[in-house]
Structures are given as structure tokens and as C-alpha cells.
PDB file with one MODEL, atoms N, CA, C and O in Angstrom:
MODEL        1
ATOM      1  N   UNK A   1       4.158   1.267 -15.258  1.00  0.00           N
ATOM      2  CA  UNK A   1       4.015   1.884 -13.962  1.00  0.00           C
ATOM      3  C   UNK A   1       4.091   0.796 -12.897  1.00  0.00           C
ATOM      4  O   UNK A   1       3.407  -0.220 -13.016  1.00  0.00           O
ATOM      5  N   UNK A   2       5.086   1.022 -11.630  1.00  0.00           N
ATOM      6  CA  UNK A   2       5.025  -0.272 -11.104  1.00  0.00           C
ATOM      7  C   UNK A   2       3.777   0.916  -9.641  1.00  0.00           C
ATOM      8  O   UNK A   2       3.684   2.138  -9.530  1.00  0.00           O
ATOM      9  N   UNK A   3       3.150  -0.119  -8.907  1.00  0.00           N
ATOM     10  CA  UNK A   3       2.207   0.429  -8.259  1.00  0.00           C
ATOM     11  C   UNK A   3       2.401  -1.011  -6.935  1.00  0.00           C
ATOM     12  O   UNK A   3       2.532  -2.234  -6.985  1.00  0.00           O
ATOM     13  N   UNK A   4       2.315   0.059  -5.839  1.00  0.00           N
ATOM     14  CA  UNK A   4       2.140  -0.646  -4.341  1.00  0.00           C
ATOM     15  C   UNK A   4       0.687  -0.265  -3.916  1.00  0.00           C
ATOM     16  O   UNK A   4       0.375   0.878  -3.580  1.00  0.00           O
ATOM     17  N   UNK A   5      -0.262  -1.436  -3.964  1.00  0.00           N
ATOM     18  CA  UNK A   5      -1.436  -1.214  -2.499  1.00  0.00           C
ATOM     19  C   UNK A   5      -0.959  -1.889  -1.151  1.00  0.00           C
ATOM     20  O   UNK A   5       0.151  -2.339  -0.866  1.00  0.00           O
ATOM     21  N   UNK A   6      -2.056  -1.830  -0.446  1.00  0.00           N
ATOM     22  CA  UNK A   6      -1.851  -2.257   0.405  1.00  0.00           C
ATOM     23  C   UNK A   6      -3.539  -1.933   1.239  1.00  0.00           C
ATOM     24  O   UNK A   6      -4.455  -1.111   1.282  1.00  0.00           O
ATOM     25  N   UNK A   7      -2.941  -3.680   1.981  1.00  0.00           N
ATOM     26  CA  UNK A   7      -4.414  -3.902   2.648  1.00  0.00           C
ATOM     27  C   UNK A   7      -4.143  -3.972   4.079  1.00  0.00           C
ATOM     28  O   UNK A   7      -3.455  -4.590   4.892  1.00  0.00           O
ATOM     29  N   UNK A   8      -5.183  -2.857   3.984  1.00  0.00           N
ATOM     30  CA  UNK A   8      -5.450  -2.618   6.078  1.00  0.00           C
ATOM     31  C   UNK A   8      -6.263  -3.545   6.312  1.00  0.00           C
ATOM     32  O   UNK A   8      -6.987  -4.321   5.690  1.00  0.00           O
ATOM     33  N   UNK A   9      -5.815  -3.141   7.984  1.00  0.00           N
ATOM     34  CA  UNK A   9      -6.014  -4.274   9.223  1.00  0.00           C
ATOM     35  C   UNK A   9      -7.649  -4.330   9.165  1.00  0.00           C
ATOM     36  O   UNK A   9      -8.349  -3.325   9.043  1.00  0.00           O
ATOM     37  N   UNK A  10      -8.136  -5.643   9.270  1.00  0.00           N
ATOM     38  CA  UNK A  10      -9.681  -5.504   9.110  1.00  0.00           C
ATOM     39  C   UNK A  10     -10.174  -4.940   9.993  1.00  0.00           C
ATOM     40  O   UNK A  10      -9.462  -4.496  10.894  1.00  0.00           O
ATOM     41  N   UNK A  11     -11.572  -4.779  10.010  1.00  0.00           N
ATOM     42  CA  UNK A  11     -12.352  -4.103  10.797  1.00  0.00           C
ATOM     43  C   UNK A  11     -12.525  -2.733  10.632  1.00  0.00           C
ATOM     44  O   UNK A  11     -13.313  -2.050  11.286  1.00  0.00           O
ATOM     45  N   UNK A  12     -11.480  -2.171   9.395  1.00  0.00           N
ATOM     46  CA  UNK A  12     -11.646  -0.588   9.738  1.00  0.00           C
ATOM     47  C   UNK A  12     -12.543  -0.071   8.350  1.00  0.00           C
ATOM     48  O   UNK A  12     -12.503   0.970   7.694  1.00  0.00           O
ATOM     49  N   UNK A  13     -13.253  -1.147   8.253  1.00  0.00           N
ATOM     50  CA  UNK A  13     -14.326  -0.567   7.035  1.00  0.00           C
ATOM     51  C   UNK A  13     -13.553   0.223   5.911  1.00  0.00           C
ATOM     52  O   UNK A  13     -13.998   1.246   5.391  1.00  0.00           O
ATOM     53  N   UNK A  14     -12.337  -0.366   5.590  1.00  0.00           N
ATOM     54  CA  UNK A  14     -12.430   0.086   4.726  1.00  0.00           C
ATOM     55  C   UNK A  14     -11.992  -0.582   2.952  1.00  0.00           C
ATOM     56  O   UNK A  14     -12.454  -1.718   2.849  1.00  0.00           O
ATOM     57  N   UNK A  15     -11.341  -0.187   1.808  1.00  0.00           N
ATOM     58  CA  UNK A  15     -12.002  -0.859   0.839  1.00  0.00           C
ATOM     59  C   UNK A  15     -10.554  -2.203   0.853  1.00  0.00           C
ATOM     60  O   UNK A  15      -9.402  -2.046   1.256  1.00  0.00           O
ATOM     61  N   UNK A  16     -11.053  -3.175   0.390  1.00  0.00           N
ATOM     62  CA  UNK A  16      -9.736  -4.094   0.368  1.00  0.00           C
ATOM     63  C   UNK A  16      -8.175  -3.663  -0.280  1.00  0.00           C
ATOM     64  O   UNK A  16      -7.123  -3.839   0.334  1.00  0.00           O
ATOM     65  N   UNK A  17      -8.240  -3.303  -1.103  1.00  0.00           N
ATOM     66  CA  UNK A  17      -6.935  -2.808  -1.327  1.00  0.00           C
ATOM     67  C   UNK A  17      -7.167  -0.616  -1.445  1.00  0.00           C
ATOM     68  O   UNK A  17      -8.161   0.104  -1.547  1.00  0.00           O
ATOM     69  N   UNK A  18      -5.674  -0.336  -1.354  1.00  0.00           N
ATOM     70  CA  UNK A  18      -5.130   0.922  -1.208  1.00  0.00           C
ATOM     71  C   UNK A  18      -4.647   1.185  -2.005  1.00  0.00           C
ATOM     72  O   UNK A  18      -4.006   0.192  -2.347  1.00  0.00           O
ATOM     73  N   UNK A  19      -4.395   2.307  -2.947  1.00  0.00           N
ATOM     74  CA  UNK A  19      -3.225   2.541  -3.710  1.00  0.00           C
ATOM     75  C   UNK A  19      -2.273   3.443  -2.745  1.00  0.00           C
ATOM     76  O   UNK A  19      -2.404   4.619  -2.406  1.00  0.00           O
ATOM     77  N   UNK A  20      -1.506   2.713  -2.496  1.00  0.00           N
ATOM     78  CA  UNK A  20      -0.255   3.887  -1.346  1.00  0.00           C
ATOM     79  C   UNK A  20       0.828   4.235  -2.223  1.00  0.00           C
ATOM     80  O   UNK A  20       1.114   5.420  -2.055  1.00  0.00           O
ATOM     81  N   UNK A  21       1.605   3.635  -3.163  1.00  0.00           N
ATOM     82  CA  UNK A  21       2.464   4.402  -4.289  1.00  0.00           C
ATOM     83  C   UNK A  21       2.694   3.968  -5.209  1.00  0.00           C
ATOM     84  O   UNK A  21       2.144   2.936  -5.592  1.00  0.00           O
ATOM     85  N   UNK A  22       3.716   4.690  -5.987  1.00  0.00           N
ATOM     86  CA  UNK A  22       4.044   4.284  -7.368  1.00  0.00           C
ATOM     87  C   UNK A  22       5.099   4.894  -8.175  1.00  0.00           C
ATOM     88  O   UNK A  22       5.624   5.960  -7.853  1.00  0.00           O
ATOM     89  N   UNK A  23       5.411   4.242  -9.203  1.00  0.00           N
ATOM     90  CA  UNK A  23       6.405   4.853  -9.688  1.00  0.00           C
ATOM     91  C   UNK A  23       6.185   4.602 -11.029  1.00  0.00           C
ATOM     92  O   UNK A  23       5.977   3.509 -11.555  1.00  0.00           O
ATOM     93  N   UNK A  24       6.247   5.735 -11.562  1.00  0.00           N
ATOM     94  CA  UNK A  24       6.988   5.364 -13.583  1.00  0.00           C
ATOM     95  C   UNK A  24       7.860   5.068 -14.185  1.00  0.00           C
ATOM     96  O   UNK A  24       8.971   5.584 -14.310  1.00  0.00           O
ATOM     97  N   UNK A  25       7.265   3.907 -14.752  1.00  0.00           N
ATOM     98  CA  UNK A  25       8.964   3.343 -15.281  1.00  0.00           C
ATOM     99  C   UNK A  25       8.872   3.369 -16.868  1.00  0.00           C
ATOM    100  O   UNK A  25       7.818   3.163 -17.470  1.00  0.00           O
ATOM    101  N   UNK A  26      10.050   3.636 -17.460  1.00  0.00           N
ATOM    102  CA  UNK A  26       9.652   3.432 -19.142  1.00  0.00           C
ATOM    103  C   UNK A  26      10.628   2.350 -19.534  1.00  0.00           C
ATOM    104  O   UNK A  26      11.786   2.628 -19.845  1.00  0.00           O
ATOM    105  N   UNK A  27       9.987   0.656 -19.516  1.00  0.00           N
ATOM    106  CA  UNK A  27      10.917  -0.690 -20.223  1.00  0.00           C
ATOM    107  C   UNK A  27      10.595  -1.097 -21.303  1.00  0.00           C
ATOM    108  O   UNK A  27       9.420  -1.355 -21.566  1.00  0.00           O
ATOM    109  N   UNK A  28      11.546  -1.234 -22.129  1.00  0.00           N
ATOM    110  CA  UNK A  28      11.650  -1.968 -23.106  1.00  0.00           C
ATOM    111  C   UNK A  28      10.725  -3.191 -23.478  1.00  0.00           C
ATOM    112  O   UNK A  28      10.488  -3.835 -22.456  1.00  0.00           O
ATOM    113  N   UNK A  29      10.329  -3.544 -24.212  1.00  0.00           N
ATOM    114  CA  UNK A  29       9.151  -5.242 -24.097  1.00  0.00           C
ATOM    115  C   UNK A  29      10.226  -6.809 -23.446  1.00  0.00           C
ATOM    116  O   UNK A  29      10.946  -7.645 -23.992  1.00  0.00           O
ATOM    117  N   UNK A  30       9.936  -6.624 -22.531  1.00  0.00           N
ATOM    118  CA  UNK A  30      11.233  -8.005 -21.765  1.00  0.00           C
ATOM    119  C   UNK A  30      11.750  -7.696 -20.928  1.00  0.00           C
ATOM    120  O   UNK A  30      12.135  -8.689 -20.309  1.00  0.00           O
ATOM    121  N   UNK A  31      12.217  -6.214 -20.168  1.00  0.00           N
ATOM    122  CA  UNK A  31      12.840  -5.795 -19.982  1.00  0.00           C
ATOM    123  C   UNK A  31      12.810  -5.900 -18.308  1.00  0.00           C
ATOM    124  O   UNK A  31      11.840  -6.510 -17.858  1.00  0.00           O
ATOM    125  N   UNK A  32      13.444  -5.548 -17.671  1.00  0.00           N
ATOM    126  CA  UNK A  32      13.171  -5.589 -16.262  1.00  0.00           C
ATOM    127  C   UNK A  32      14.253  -4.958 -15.772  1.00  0.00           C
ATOM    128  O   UNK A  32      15.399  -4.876 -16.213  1.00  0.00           O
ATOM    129  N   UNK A  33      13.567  -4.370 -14.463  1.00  0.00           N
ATOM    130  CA  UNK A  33      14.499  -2.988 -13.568  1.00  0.00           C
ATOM    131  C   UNK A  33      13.801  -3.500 -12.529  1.00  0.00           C
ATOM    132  O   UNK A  33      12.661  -3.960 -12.453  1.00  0.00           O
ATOM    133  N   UNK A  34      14.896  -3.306 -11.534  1.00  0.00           N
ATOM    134  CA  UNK A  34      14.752  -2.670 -10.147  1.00  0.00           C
ATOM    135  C   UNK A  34      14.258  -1.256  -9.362  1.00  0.00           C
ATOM    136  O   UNK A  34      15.081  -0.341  -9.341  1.00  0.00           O
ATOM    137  N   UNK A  35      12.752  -1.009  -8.621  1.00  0.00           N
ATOM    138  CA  UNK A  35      12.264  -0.548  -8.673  1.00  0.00           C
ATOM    139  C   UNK A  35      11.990   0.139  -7.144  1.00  0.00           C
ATOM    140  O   UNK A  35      11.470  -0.572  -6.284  1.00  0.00           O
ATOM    141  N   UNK A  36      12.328   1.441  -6.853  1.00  0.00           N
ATOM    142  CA  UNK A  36      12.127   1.514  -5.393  1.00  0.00           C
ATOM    143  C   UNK A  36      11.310   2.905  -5.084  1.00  0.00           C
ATOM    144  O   UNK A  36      11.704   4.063  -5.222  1.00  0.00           O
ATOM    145  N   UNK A  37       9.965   2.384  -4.591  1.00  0.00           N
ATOM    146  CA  UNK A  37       8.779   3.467  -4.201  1.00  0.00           C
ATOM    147  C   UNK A  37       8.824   3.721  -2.727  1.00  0.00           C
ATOM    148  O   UNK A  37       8.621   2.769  -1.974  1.00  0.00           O
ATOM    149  N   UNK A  38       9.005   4.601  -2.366  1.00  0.00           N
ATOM    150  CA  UNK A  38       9.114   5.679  -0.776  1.00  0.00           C
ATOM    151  C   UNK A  38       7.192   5.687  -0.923  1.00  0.00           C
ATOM    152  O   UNK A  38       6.511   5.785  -1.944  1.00  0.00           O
ATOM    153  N   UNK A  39       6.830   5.567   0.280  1.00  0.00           N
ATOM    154  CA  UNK A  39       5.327   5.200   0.672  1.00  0.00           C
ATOM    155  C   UNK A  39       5.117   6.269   2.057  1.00  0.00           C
ATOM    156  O   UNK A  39       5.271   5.612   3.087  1.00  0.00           O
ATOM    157  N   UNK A  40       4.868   7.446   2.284  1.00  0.00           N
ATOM    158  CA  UNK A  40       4.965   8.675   3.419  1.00  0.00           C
ATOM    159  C   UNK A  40       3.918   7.406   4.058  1.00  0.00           C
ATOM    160  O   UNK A  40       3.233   6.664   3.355  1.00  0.00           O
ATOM    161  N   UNK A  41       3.992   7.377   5.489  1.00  0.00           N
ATOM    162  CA  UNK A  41       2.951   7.078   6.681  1.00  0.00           C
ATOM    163  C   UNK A  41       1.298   7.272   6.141  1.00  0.00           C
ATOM    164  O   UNK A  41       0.367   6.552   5.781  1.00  0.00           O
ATOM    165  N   UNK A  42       1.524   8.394   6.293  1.00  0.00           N
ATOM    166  CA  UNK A  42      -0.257   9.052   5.784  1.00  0.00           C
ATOM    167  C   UNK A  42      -1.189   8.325   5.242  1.00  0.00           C
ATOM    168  O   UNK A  42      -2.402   8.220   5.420  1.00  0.00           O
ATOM    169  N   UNK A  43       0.131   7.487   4.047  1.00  0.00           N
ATOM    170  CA  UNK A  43      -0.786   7.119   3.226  1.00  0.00           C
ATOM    171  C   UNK A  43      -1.655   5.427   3.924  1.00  0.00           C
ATOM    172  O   UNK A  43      -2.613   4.907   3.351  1.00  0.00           O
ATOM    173  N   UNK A  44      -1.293   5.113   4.651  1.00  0.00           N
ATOM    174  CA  UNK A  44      -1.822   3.931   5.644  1.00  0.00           C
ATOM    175  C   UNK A  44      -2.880   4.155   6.262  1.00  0.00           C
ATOM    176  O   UNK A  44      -3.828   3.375   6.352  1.00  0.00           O
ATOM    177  N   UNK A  45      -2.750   5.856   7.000  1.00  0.00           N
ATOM    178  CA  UNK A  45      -4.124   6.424   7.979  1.00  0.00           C
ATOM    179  C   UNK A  45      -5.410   6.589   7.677  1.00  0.00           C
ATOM    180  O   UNK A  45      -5.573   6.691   6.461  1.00  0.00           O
ATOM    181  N   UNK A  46      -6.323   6.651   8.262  1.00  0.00           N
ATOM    182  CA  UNK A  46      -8.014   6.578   8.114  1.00  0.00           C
ATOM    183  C   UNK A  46      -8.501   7.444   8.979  1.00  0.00           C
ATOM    184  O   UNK A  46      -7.903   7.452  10.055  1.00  0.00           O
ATOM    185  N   UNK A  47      -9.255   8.069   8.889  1.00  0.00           N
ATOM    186  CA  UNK A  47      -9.965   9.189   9.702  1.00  0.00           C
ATOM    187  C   UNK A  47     -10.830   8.677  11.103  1.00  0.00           C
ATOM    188  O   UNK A  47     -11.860   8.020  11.250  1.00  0.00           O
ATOM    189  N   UNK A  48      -9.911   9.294  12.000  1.00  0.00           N
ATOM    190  CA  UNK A  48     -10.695   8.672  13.612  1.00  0.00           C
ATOM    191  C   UNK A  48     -11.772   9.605  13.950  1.00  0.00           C
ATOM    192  O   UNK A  48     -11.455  10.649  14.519  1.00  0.00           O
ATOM    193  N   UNK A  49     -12.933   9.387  13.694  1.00  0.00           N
ATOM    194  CA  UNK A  49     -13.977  10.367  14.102  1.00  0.00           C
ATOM    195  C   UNK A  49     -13.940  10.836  15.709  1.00  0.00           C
ATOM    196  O   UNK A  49     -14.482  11.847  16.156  1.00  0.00           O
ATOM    197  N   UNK A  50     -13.309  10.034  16.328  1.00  0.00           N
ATOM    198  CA  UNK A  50     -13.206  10.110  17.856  1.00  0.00           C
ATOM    199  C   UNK A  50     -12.470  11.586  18.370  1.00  0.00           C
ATOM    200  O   UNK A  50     -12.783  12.525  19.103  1.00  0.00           O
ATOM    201  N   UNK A  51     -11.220  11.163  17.462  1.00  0.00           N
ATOM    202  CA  UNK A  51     -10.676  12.655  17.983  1.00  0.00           C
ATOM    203  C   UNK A  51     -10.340  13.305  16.712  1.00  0.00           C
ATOM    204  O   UNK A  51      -9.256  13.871  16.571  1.00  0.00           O
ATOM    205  N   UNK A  52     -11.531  13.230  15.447  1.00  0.00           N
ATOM    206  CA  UNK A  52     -11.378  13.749  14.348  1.00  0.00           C
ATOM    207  C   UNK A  52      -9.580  14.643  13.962  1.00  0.00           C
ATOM    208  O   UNK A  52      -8.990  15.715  14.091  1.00  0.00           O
ATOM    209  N   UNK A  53      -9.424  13.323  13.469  1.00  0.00           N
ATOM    210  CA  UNK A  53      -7.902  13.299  13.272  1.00  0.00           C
ATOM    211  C   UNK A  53      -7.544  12.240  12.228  1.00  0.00           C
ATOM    212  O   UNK A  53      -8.328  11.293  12.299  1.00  0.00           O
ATOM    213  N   UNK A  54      -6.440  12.071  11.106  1.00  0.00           N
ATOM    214  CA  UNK A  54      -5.861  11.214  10.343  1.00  0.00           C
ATOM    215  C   UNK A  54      -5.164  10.067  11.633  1.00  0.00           C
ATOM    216  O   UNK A  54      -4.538  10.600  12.550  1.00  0.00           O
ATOM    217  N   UNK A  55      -5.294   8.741  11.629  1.00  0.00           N
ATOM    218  CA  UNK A  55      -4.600   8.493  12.450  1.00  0.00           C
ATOM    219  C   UNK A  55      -4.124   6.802  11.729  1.00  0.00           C
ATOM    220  O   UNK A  55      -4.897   6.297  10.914  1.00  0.00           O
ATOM    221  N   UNK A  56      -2.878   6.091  12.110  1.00  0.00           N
ATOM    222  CA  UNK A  56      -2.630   5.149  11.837  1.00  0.00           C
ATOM    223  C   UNK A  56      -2.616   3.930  12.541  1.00  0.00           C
ATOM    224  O   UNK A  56      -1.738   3.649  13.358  1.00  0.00           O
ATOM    225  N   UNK A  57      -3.598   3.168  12.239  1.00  0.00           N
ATOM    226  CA  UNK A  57      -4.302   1.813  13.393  1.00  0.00           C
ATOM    227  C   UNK A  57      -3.191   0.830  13.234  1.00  0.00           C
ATOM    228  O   UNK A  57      -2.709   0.562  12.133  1.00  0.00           O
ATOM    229  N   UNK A  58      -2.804   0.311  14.335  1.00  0.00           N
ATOM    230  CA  UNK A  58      -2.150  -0.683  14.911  1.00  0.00           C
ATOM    231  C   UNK A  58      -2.771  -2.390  13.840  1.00  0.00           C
ATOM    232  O   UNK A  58      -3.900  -2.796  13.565  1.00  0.00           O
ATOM    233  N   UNK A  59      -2.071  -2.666  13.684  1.00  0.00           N
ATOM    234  CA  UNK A  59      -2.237  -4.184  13.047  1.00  0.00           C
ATOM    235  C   UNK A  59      -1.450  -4.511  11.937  1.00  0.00           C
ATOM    236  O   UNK A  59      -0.320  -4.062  11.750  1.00  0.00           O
ATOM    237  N   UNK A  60      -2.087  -5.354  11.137  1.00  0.00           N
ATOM    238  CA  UNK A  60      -0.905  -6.230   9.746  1.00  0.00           C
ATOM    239  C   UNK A  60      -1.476  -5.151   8.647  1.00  0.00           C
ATOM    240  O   UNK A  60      -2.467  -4.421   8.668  1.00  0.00           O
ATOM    241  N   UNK A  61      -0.564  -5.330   7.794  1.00  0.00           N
ATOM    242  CA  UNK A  61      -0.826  -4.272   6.734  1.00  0.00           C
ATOM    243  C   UNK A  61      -0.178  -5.030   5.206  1.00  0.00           C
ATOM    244  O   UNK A  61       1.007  -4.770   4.997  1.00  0.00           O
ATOM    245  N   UNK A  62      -0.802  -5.828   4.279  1.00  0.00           N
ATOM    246  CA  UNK A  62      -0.504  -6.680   3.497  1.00  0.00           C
ATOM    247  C   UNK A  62      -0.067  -5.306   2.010  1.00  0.00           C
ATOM    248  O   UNK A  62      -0.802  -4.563   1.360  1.00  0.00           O
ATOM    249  N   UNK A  63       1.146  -5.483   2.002  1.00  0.00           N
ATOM    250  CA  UNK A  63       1.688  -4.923   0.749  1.00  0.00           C
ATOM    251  C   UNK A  63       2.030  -5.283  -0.751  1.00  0.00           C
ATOM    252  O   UNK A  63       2.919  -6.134  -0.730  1.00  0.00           O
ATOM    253  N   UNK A  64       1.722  -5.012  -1.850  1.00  0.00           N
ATOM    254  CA  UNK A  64       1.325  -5.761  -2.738  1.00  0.00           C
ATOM    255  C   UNK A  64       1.731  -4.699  -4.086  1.00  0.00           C
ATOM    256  O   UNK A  64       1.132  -3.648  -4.313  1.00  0.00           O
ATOM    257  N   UNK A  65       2.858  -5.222  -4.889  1.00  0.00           N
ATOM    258  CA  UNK A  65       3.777  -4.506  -5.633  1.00  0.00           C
ATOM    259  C   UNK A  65       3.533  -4.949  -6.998  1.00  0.00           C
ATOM    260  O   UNK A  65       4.161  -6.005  -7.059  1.00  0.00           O
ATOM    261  N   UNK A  66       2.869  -4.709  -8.362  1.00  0.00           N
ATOM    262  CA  UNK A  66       2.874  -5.133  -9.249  1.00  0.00           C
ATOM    263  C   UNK A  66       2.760  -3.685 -10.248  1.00  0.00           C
ATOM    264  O   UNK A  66       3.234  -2.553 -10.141  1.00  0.00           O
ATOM    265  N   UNK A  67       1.792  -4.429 -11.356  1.00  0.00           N
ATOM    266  CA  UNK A  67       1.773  -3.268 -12.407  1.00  0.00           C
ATOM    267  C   UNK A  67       0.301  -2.723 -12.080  1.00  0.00           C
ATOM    268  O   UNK A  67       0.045  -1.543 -12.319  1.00  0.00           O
ATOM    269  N   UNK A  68      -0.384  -3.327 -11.694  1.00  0.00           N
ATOM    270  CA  UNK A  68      -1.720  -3.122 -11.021  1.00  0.00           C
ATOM    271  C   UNK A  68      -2.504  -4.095  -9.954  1.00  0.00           C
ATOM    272  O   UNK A  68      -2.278  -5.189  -9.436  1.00  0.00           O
ATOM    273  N   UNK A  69      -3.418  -3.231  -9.909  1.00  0.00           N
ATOM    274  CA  UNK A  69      -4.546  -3.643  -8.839  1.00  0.00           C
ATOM    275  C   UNK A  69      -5.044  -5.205  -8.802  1.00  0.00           C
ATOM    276  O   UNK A  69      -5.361  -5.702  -7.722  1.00  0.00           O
ATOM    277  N   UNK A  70      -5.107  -6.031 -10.128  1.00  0.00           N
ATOM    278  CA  UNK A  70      -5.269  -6.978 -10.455  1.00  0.00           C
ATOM    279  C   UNK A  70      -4.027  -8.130 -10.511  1.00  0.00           C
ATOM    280  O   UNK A  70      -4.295  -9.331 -10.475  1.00  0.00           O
ATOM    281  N   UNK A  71      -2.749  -7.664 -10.596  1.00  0.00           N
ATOM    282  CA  UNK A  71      -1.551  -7.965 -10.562  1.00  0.00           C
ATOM    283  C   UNK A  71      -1.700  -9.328 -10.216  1.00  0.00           C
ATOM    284  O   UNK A  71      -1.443  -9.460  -9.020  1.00  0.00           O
ATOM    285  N   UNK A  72      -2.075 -10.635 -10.875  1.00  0.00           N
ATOM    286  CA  UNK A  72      -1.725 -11.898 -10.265  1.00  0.00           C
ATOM    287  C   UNK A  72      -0.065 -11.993 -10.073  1.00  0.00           C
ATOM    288  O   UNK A  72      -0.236 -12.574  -9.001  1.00  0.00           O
ATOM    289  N   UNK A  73       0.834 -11.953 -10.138  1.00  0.00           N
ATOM    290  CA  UNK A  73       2.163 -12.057  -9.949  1.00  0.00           C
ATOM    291  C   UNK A  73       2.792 -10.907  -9.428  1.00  0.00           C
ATOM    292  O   UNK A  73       3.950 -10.591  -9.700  1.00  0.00           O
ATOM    293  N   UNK A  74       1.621  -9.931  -8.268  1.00  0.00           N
ATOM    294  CA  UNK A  74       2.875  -9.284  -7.575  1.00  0.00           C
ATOM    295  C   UNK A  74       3.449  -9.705  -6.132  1.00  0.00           C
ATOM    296  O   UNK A  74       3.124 -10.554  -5.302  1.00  0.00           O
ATOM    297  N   UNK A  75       4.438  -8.733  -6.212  1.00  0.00           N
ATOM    298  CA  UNK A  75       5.377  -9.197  -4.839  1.00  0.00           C
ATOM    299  C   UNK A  75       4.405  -8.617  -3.926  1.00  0.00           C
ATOM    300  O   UNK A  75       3.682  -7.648  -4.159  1.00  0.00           O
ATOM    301  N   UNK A  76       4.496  -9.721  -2.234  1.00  0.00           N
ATOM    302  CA  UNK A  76       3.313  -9.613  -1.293  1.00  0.00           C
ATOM    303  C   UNK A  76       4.042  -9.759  -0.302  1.00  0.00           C
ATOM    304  O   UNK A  76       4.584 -10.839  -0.070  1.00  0.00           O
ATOM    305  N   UNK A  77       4.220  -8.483   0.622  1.00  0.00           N
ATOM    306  CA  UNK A  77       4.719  -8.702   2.432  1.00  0.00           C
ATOM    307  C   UNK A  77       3.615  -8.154   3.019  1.00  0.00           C
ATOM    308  O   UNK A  77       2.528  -7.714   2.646  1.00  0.00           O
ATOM    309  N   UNK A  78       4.415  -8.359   4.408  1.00  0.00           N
ATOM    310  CA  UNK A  78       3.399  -7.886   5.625  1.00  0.00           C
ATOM    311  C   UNK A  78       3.965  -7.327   6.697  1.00  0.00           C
ATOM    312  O   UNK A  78       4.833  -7.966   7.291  1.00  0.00           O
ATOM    313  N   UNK A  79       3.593  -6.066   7.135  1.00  0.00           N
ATOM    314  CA  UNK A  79       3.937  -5.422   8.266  1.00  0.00           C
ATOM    315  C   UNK A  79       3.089  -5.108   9.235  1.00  0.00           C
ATOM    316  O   UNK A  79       1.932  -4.821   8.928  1.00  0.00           O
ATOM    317  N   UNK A  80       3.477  -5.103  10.497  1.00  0.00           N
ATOM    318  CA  UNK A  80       2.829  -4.823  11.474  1.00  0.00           C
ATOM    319  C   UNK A  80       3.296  -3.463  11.827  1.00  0.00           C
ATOM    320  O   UNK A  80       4.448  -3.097  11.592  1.00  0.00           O
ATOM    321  N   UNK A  81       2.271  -2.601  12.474  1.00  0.00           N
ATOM    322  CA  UNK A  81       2.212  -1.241  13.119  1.00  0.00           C
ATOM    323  C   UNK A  81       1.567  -1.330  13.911  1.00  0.00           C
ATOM    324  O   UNK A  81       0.500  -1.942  13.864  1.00  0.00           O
ATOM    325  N   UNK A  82       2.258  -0.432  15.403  1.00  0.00           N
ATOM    326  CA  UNK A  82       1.403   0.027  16.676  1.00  0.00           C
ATOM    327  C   UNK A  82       0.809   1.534  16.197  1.00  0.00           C
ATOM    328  O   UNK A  82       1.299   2.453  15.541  1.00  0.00           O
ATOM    329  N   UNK A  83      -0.145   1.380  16.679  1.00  0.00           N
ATOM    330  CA  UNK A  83      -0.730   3.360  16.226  1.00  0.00           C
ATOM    331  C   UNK A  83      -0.307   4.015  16.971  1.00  0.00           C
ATOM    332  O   UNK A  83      -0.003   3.973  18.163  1.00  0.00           O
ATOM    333  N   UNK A  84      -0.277   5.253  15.497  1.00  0.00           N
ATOM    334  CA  UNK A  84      -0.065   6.430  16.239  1.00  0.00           C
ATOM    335  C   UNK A  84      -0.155   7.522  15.839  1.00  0.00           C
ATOM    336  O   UNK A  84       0.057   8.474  16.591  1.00  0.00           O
TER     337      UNK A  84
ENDMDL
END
């Protein structure tokens, strides 16, 4: 299973990593594929009690692609978002 978290912008209390997607893959022992997971918005947002609403906070957003959560050798970018 290849699996993307991803870590929101601090301050928003919430847990260090995300599970935002994933995909099933079935390889061979050695084997290796090219792997491409679609991630909807949503899955970034946190609940604004303000105007009790899903909403998506402005800042860096560290993305992190392996077989899991523990993944010492996964692939790691970073994006920035304005909210909205």
C-alpha cells in the first residue's frame, strides 16, 4: 500500500502527521512501480469553530509518501496554501 500523510501548518492543534491518501498496489518482492494518489482538498481542512465550518488554513503543508506512517525512506515535499 503506498500511503501519503501530511503535516499541517503548526499551531492548529492538531496531530503531527495525517493520513490524506493512498493507494493499493500488488508488487512482486523487488519490484517497483510508479505510483499516483489524487488527495481531494478536504482532506487538509480542520474544523473552524468560528464559523463552524470545514475550512483550509493558509501555511506549509509537509507531504510524506511511503508505505507507512513510520516510513524512514519516504518521499517529502512542501506546499504552501492561502485559505479558503
Amino acid at each position: 500500500m503506498a500511503q501519503v500523510y501530511a503535516t499541517l501548518p503548526t499551531g492548529l492543534g492538531e496531530p503531527p502527521k495525517r493520513l490524506v491518501g493512498w493507494a493499493k498496489v500488488a508488487l512482486a518482492a523487488g519490484a517497483t512501480q510508479t505510483v499516483s494518489v489524487t488527495i481531494p482538498a478536504q482532506r487538509f481542512a480542520t474544523w473552524d469553530v468560528g464559523s463552524h465550518a470545514w475550512k483550509v488554513n493558509s501555511g506549509t503543508y509537509t507531504l510524506l509518501a511511503g508505505t507507512s506512517s513510520r516510513d524512514v525512506n519516504a518521499l517529502t515535499a512542501s506546499v504552501s496554501s492561502s485559505a479558503h
